[in-house]
Phi, psi and omega in degrees: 000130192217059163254342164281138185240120188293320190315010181266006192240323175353117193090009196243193233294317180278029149278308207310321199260346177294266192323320196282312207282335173331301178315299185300317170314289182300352176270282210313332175292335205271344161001283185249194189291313205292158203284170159232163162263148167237158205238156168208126201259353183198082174283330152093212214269353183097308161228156187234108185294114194278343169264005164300174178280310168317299169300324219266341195275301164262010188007091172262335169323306200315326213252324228266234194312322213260338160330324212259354169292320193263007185290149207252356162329150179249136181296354198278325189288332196305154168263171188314304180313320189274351186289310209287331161275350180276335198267350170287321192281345200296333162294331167282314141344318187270003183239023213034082150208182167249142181253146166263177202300356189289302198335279163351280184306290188342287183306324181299263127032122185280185198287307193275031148263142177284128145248140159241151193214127185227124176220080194317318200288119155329310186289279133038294146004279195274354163286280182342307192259020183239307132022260170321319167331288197278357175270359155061034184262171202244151189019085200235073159318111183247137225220146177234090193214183149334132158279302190333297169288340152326300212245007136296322167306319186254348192237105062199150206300146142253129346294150178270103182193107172192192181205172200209126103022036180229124193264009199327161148293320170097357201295302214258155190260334205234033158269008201246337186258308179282002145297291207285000195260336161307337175281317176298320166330311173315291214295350192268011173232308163245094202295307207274025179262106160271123181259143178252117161215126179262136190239190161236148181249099218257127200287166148257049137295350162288347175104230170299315190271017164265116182097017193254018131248356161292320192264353147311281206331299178315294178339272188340294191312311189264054145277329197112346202280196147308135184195140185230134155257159165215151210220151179222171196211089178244012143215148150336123185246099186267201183273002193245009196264353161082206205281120179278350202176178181189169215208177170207142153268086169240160208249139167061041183285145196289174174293130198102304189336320177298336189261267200323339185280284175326332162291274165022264177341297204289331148298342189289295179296345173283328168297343211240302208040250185239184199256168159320322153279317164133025164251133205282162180291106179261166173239163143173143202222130167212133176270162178285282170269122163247161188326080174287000000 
């Protein structure tokens, strides 16, 4: 099945936090000198026209992205991690659109680091590398393949320093047993890949996939690595709200990443404030496993 298109969601609340620990990864690598590679296993079209017909049907951005813009904060106030994202959309913003992660990283990422961007849906495809173009950044790879098999193929990168991306749709109950069986693949060639996999926190109106991502998550967690979530809530979860809220998973999380995600989160939601029924946004980042 290749029928999902992000663009009805660009931007909204599970870009913010999808993004903002991205962001956060990719600052921690930019640390040092030596290059890194980033892996993006369901890069989608890259960037997003907020005025399409697609964005524009449920302008979900509204709740999302554009909350944390109309906020009267001054950027001096933001803690970083959220400053430094907010100040990456804002050239696309000003043009309406949104950037998805290739955008990022692209921009993010220095001239000598390596991307790869893996994308199947054919229309999705052909955004995705015209996209990646026009954005004129070096060695920015656009790949029309599997990501799962993408990063059996390519990983793990010279220098071994990177971090990898997954982003599935979720359209399927059994994309949830294949993140994790990509992940074991991953850690069995390269034990040092720090991974991001953004997930949804699903009312039970998904059926079978309400809780299929609370029980990845356990999966994940007893590989052994290090490993931290973070979450975001913006309704309530009765049986009826369909997805309240959505989260990251991360394996090999850099230093820090946790204390800056968690500053971040906790201004995002004081921007997002409350939903249409009147339940306000909540955070929280807790580890699984920790680092010793």
């Amino acid at each position: 099945m290749l029928s999902y298109q992000h663009a009805f969601h660009a931007g909204n609340h599970a870009d913010v936090i999808k993004h903002l620990c991205w962001i956060g990864v990719i600052n921690a690598l930019k640390k040092k000198d030596k290059p890194f590679t980033l892996f993006d296993t369901h890069a989608g079209a890259g960037a997003y026209d907020l005025t399409d017909a697609m964005s524009s049907k449920n302008k979900e951005y509204e709740t999302g992205i554009s909350r944390l813009l109309s906020d009267d904060k001054g950027a001096q106030d933001l803690p970083g991690l959220l400053a430094d994202y907010l100040s990456l959309c804002e050239p696309f913003l000003a043009q309406r659109q949104y950037p998805g992660s290739p955008a990022i990283s692209a921009k993010a990422k220095r001239d000598g680091d390596n991307l790869h961007l893996m994308e199947l849906h054919p229309a999705e495809f052909d955004k995705l590398d015209k996209n990646v173009s026009r954005l004129r950044t070096l060695n920015s790879h656009v790949h029309k393949r599997d990501g799962y098999e993408g990063l059996r193929a390519l990983t793990p990168p010279k220098p071994n320093r990177g971090a990898i991306l997954i982003d599935p749709p979720y359209e399927r109950v059994n994309e949830y047993s294949d993140l994790v069986k990509g992940v074991e693949q991953v850690f069995k060639r390269w034990q040092q890949a720090q991974i991001v996999v953004w997930y949804p926190l699903l009312s039970e109106r998904a059926g079978a996939k309400s809780g299929a991502s609370e029980a990845m998550c356990e999966k994940l967690s007893a590989m052994g690595k290090p490993c931290f979530k973070a979450e975001i809530q913006v309704a309530e979860n009765t049986p009826d709200s369909g997805m309240y809220g959505s989260g990251v998973f991360v394996l090999n999380p850099p230093w820090q990443l946790d204390t800056n995600l968690k500053s971040a989160l906790e201004s995002v939601v004081g921007m997002l404030g409350e939903n249409e029924a009147g339940y306000h946004a909540t955070s929280q980042v807790s580890w699984i496993n920790e680092d010793n």
